[in-house]
Backbone as CSV, one residue per row, in Angstrom:
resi,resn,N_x,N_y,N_z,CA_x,CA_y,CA_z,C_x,C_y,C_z
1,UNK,0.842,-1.201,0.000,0.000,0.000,0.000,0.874,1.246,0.000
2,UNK,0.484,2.420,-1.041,1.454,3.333,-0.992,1.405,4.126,0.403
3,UNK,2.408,4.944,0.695,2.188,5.802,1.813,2.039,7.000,1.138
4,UNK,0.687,7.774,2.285,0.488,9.044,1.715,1.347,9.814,2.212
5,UNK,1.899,10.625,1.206,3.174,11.893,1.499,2.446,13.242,0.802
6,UNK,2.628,14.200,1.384,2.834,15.358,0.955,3.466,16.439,0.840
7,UNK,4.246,16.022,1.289,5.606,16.570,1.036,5.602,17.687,0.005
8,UNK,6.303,19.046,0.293,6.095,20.112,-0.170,4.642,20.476,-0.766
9,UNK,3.742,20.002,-0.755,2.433,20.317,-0.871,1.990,22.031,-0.021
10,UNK,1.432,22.370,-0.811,0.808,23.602,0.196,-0.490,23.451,0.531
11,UNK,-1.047,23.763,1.813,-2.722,23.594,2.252,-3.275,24.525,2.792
12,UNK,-4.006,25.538,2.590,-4.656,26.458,3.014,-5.860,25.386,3.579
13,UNK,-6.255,25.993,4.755,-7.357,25.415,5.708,-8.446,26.664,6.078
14,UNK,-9.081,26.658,5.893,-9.592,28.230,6.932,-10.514,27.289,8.159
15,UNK,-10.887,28.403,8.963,-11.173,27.931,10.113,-10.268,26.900,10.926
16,UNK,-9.512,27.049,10.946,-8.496,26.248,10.840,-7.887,26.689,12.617
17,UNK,-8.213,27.236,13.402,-7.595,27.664,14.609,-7.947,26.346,15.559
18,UNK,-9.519,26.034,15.384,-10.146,25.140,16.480,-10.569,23.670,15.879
19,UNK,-11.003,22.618,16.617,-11.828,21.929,16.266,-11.413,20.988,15.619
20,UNK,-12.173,20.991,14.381,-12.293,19.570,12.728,-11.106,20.372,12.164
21,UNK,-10.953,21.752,12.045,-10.164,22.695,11.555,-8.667,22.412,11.897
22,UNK,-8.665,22.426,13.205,-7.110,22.102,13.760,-6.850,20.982,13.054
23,UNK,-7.383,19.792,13.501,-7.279,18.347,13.544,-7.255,18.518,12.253
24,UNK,-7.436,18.847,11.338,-7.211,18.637,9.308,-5.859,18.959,9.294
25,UNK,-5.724,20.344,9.993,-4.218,20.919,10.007,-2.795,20.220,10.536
26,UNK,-3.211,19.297,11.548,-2.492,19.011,12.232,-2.115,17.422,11.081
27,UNK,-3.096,17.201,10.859,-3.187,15.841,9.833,-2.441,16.065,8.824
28,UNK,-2.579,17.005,7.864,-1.933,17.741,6.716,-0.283,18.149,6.864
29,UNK,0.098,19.024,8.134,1.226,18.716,8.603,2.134,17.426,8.530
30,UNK,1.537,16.514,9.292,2.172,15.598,10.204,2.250,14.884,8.487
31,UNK,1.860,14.775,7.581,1.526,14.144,6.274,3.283,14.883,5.277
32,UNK,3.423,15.976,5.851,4.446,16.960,5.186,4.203,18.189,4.898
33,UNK,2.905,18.199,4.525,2.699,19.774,3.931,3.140,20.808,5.014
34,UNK,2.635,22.045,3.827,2.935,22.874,4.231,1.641,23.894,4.355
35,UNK,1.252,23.758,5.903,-0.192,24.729,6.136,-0.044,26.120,6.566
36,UNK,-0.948,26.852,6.278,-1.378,27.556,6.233,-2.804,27.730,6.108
37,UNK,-3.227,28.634,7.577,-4.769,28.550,8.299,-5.361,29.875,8.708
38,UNK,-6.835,29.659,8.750,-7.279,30.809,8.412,-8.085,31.154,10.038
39,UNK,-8.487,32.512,10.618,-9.122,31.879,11.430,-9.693,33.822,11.722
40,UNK,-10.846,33.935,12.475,-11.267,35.662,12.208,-10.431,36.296,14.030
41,UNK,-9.435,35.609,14.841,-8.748,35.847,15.743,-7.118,36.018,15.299
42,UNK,-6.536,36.827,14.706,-5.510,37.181,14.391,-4.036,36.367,15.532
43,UNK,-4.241,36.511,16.274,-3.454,35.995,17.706,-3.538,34.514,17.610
44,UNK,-4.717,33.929,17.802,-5.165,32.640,17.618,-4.709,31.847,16.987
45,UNK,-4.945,32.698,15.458,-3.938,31.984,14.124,-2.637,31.637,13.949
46,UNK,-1.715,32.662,14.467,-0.338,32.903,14.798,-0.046,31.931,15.801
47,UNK,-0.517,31.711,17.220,-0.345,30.829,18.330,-0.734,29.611,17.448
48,UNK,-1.692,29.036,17.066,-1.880,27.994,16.254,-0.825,27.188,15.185
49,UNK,-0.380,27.911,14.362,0.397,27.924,13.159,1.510,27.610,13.860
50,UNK,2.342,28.263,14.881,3.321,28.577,15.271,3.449,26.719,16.146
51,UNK,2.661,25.648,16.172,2.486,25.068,16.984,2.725,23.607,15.778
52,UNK,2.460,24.311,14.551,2.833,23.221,13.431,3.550,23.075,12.858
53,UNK,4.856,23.653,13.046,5.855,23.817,12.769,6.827,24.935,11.737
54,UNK,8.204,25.024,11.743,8.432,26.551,11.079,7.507,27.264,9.939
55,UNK,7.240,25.692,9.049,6.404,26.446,7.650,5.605,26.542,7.969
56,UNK,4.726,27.094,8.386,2.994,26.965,9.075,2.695,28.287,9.052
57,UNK,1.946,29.193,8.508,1.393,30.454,8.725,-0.093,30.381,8.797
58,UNK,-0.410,31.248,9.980,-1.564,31.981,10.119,-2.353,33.186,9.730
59,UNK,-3.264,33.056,9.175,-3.812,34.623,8.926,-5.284,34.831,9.135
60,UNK,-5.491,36.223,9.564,-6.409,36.421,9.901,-7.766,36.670,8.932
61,UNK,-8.612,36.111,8.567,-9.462,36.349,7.735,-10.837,36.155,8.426
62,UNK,-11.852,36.838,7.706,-13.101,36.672,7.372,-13.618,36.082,6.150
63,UNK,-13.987,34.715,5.991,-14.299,34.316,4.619,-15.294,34.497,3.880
64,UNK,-16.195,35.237,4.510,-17.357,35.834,4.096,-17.227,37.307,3.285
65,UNK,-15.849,37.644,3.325,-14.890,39.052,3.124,-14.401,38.993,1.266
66,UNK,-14.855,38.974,0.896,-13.973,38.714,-0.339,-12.823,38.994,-0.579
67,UNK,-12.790,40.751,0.117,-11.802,41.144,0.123,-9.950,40.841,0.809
68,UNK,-10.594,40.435,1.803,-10.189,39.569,3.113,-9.639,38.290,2.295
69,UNK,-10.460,37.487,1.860,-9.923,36.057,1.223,-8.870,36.482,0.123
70,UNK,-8.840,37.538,-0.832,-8.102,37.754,-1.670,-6.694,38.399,-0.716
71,UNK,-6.548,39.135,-0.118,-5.916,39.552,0.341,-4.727,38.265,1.189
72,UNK,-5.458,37.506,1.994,-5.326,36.255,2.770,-4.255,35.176,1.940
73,UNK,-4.924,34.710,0.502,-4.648,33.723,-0.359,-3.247,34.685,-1.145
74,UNK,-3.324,35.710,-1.390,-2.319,36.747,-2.117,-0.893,36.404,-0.635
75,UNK,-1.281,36.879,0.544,-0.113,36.607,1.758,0.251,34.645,1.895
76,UNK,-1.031,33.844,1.908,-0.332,32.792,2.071,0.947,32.127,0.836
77,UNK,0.820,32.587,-0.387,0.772,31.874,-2.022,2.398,32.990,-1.699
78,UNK,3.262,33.994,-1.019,3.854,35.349,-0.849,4.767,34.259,-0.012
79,UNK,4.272,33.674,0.884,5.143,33.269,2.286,5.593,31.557,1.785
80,UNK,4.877,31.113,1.509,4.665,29.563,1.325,4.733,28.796,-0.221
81,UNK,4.121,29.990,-1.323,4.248,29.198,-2.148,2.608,29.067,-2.781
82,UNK,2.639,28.812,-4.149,1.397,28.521,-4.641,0.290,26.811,-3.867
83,UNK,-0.842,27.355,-3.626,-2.106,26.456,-2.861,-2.255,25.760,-4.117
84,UNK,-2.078,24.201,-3.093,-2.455,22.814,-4.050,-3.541,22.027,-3.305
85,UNK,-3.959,22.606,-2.316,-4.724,21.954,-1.205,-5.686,23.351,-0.763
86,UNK,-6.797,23.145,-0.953,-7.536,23.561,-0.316,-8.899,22.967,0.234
87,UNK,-8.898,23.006,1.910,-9.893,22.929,2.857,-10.599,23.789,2.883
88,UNK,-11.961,23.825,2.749,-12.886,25.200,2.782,-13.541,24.443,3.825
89,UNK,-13.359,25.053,5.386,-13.663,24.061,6.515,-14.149,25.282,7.417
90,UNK,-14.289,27.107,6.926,-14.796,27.547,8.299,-16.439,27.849,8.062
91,UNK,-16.948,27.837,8.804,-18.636,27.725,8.945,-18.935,28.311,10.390
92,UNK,-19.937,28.365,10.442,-20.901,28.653,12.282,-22.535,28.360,11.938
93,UNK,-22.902,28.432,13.287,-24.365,27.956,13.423,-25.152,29.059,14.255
94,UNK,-26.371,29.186,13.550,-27.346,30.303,14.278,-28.621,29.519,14.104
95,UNK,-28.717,28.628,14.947,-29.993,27.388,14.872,-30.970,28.527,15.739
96,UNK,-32.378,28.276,14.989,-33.958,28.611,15.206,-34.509,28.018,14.134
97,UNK,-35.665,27.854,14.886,-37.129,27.414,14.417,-37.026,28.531,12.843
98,UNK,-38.035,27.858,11.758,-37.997,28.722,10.846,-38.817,30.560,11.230
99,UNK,-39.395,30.125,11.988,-40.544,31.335,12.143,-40.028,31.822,13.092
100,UNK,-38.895,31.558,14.144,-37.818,32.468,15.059,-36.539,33.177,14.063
101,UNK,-36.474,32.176,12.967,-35.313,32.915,12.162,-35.313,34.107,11.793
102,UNK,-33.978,34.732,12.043,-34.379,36.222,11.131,-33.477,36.677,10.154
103,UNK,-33.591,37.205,9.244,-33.147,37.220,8.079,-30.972,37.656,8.558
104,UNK,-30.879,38.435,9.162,-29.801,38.338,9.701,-29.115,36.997,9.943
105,UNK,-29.700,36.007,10.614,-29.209,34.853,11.133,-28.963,34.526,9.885
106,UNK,-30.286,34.212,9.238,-29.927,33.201,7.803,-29.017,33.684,7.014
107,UNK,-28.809,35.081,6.487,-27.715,35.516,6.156,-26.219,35.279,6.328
108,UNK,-25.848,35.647,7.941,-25.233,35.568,8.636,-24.511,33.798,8.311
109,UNK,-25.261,33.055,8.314,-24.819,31.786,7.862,-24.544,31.234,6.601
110,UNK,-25.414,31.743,5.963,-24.910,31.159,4.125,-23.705,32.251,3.564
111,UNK,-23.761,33.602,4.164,-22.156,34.169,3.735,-21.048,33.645,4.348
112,UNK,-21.571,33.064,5.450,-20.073,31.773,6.163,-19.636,30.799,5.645
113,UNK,-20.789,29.643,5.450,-20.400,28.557,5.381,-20.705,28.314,3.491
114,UNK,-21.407,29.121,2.769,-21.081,28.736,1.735,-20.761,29.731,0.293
115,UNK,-20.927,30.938,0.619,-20.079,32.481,0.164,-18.876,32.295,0.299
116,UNK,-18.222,31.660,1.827,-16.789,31.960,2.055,-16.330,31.211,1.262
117,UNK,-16.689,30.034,0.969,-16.330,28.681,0.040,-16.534,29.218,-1.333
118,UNK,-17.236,30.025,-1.939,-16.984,30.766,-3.092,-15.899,31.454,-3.221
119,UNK,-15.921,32.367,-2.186,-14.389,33.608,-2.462,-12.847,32.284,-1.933
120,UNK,-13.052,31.519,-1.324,-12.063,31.144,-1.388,-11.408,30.528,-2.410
121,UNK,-12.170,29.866,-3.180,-12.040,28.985,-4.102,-11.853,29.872,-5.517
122,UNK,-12.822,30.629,-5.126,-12.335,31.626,-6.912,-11.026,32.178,-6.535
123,UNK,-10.361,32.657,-5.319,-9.060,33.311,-4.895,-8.005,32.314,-5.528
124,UNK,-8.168,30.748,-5.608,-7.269,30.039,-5.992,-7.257,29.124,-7.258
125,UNK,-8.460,28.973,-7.319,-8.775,28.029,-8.747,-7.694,28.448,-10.052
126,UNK,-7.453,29.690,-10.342,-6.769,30.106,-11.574,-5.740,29.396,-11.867
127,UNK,-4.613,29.919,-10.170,-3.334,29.303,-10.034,-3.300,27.912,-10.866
128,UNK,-4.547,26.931,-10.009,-4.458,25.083,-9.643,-4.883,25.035,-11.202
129,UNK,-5.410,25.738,-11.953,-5.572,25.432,-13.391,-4.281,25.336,-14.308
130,UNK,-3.741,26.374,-14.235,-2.333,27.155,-14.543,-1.411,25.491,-14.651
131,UNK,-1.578,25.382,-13.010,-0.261,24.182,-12.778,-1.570,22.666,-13.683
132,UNK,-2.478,22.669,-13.573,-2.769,21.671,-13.975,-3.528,20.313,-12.709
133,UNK,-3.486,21.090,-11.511,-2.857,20.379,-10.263,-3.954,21.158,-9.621
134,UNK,-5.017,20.416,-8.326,-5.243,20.980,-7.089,-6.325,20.093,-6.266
135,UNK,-6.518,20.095,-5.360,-7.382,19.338,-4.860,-8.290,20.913,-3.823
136,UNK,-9.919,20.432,-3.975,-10.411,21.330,-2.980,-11.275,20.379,-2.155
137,UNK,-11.451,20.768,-1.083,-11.756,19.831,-0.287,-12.910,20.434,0.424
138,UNK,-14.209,20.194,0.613,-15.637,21.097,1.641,-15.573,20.555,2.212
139,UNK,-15.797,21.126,3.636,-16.817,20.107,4.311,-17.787,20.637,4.930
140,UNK,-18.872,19.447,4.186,-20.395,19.984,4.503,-20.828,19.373,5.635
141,UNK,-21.649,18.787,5.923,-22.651,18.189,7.149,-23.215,16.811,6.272
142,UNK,-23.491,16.038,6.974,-25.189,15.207,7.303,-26.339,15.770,6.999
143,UNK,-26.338,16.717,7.725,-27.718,18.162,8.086,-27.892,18.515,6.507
144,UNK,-26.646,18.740,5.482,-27.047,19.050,3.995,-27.508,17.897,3.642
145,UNK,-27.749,16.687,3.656,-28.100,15.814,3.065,-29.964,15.354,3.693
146,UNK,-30.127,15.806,5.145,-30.952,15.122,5.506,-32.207,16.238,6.179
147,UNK,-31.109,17.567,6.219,-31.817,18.460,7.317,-31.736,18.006,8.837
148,UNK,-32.297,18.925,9.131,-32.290,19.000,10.902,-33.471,19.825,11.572
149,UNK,-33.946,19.790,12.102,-35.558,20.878,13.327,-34.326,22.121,13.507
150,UNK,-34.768,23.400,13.172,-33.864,24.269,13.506,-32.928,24.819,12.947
151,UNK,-32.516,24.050,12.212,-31.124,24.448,11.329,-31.423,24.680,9.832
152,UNK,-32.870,25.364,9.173,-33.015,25.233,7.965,-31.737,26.455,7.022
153,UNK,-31.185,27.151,8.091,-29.997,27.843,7.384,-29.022,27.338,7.431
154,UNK,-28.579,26.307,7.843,-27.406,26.021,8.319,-27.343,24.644,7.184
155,UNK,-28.746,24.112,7.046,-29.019,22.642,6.164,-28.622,23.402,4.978
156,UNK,-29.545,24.154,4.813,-29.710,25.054,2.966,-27.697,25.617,2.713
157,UNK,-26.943,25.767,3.476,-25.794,26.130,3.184,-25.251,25.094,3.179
158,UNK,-25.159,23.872,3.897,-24.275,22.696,3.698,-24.574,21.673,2.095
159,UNK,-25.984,22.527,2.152,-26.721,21.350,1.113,-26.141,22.264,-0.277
160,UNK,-26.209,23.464,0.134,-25.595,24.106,-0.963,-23.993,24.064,-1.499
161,UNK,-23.312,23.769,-0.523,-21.580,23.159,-0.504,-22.167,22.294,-1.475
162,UNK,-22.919,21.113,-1.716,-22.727,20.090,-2.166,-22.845,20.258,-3.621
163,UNK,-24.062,21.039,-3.854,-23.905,21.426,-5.121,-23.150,22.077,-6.146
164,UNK,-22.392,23.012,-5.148,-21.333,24.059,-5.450,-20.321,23.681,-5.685
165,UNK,-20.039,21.940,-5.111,-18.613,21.274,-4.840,-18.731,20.265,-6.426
166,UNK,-19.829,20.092,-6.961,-20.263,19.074,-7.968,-19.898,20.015,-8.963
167,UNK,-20.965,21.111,-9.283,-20.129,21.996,-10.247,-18.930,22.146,-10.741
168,UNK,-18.240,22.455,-9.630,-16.450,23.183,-10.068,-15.816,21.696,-10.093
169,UNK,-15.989,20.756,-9.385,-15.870,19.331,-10.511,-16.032,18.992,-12.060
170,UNK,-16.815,19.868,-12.220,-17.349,19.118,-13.450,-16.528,20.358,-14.630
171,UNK,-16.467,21.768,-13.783,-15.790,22.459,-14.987,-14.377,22.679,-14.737
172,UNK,-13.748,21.844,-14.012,-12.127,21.513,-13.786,-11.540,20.792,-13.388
173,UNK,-12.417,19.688,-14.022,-11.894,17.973,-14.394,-10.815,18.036,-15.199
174,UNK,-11.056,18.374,-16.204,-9.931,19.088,-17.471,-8.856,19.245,-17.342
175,UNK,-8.737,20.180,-16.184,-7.309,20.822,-15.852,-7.029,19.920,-14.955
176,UNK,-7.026,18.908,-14.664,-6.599,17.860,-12.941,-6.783,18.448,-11.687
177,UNK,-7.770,19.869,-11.628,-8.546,19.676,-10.428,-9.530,19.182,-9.811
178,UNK,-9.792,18.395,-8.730,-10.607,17.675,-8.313,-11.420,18.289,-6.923
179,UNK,-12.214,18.397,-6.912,-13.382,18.925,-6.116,-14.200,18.022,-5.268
180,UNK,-13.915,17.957,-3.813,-15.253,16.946,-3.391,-15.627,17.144,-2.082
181,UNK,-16.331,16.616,-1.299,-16.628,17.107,-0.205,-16.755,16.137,0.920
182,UNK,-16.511,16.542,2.181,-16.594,15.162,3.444,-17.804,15.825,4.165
183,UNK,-19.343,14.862,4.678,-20.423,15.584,4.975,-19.895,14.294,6.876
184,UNK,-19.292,15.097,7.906,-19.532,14.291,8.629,-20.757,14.048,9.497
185,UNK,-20.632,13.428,10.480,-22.052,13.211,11.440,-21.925,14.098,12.648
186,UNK,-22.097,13.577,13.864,-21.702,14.122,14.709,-20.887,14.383,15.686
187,UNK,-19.870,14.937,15.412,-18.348,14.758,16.231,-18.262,15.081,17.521
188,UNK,-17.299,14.483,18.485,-17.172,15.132,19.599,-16.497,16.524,19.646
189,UNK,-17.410,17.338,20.321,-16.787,18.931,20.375,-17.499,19.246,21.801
190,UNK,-17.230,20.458,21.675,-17.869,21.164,23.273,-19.289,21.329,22.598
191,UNK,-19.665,21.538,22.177,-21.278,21.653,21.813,-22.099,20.139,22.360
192,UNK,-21.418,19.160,21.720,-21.786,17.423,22.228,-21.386,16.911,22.870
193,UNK,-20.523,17.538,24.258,-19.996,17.261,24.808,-21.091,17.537,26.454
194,UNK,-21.890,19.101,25.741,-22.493,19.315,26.924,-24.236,19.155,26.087
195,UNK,-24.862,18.075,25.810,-25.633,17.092,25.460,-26.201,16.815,26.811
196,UNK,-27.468,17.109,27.266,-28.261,15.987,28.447,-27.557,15.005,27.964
197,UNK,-27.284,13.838,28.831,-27.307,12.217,29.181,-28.483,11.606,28.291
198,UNK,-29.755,12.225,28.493,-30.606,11.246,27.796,-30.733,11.960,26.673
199,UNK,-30.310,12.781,25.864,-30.243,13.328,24.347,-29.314,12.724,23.772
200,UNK,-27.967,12.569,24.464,-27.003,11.694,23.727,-27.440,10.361,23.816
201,UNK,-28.130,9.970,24.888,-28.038,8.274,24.662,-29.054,8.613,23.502
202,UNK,-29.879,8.905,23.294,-30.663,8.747,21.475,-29.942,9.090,20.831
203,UNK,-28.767,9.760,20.961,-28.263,10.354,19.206,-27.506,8.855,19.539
204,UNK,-26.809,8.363,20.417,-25.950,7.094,19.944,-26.763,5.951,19.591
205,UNK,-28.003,5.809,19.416,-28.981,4.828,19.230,-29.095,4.945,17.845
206,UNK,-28.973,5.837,16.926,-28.910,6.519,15.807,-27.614,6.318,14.773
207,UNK,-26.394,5.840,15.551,-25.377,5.677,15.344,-24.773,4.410,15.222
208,UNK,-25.348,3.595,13.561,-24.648,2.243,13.970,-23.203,1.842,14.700
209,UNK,-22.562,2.691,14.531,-21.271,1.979,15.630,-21.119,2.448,16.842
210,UNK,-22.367,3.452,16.846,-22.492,3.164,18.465,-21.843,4.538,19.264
211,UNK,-21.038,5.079,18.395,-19.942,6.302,19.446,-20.292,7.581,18.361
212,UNK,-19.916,8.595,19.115,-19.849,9.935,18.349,-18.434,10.266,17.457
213,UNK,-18.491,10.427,16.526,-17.169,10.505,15.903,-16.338,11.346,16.524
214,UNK,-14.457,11.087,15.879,-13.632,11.996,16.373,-13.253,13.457,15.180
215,UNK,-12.062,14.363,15.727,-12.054,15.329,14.812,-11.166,14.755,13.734
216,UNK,-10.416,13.985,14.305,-9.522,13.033,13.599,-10.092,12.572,12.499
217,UNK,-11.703,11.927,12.716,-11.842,10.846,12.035,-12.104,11.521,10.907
218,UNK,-12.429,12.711,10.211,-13.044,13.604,9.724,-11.556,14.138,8.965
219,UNK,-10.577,14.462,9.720,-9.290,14.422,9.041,-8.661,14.056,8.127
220,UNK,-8.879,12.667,8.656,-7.985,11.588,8.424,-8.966,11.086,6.411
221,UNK,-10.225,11.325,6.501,-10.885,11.941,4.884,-9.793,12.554,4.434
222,UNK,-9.840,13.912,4.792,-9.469,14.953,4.627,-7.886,14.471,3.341
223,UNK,-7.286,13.780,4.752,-6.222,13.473,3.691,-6.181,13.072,2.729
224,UNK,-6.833,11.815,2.735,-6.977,11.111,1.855,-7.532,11.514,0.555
225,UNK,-8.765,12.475,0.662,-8.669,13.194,-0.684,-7.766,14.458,-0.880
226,UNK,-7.004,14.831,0.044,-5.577,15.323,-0.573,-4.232,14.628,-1.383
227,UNK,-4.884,13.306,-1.061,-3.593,12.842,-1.872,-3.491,11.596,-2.793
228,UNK,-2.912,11.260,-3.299,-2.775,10.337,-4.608,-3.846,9.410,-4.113
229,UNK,-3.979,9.066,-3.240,-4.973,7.795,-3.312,-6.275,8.261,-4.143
230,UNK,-6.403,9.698,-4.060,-8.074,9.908,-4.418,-7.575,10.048,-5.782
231,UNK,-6.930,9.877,-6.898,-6.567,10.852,-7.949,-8.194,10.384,-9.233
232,UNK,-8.467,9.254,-8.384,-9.767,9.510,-9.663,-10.830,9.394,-9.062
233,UNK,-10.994,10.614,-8.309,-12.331,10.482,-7.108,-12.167,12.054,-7.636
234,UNK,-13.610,12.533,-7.987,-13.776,14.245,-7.815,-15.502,14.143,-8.448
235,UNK,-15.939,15.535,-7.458,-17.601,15.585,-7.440,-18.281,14.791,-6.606
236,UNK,-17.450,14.015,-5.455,-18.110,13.222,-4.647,-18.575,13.616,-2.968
237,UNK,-19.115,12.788,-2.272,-19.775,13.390,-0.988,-19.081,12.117,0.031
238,UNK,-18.002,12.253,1.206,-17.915,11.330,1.814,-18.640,11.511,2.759
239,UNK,-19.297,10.629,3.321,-20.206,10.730,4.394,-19.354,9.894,5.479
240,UNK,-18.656,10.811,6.573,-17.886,10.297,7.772,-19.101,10.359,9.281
241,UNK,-19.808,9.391,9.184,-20.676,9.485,10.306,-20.896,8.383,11.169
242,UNK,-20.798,6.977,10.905,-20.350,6.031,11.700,-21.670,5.456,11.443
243,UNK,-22.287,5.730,10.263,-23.489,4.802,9.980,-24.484,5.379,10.563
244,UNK,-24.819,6.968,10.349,-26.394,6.997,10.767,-27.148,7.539,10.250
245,UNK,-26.386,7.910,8.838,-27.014,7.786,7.927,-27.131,6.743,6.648
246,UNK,-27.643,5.944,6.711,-27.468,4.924,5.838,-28.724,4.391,4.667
């Protein structure tokens, strides 16, 4: 079995300070590359980066910013080198009922989680054409595939990654960029961490193997469609959830 290397590879991550975000970064690293992460805490990013070793830069962005992402992708591509890897991994949640939602919230969420994934991706696509070369990587949810009570902004943006991720597959196949997306389930974080007892025992009832996924496990995708193993995988949806959606 080959070993995955990435060696001199470059990876822009955004959201990339905490979380699924770190854990991609830290994966991508430890693999060879060379990351570079995005995160809207300037300090954060820097302390972060600084933790993955010399090549590792942080920057501060808003991906909802266009301006910001151009600016961001112009400093990482300056320090590091032209992006062959891109994670479009930062998002947030403003869960209500549809008839509590307010147009702010819903806003507020589809310029995050699937606007930012526009400006990021148009910031770099040219380059990865140019070389011939790039992998982009989403990650959407479960919730885009199935919905959720509450989250109809948060579903409609993940569900929209998916479509958005099929597209730019299909019009930069050509050039050997490949486009796809990891929709995981429900990971352990501080949000599921502080779960009533009897809310989690139903979500693990839900969960053929039984446990809540890790950030790792979600990663450890991650890589894998960063690197040669995926080279004829693009426009696809991995679903990292441990079977509960099936």
């Amino acid at each position: 079995m080959r070993a995955i290397d990435l060696e001199g590879k470059v990876a822009l991550v955004t959201g990339g300070t905490r979380g699924i975000g770190l854990a991609i970064a830290r994966t991508l690293a430890a693999a060879g590359a060379r990351i570079a992460l995005t995160g809207r805490d300037a300090a954060r990013a820097g302390e972060v980066a600084s933790g993955l070793g010399s090549g590792a830069v942080g920057v501060a962005c808003d991906v909802a910013d266009a301006a910001q992402v151009d600016a961001a992708v112009a400093e990482v591509e300056r320090t590091l080198g032209p992006i062959d890897i891109l994670v479009n991994n930062a998002g947030l949640t403003r869960d209500n009922i549809l008839l509590r939602l307010s147009e702010e919230d819903w806003d507020t969420v589809l310029d995050a989680n699937l606007k930012g994934a526009f400006h990021t991706t148009r910031a770099v696509i040219k380059g990865m054409m140019k070389r011939r070369s790039g992998r982009i990587i989403n990650i959407t949810s479960i919730v885009g595939l199935i919905g959720n009570k509450g989250q109809a902004n948060y579903a409609a943006s993940k569900a929209g990654l998916i479509g958005f991720t099929k597209s730019i597959a299909k019009e930069y196949a050509s050039r050997n960029v490949l486009a796809n997306c990891i929709a995981p389930g429900f990971i352990e974080t501080d949000m599921t961490s502080a779960l009533p007892e009897e809310a989690r025992a139903s979500l693990l009832q839900a969960i053929a193997l039984g446990r809540l996924g890790q950030a790792g496990d979600v990663a450890d995708a991650v890589l894998f469609l960063a690197s040669g193993l995926s080279g004829y995988i693009t426009g696809q949806v991995l679903v990292v959830d441990g079977g509960m959606v099936l």
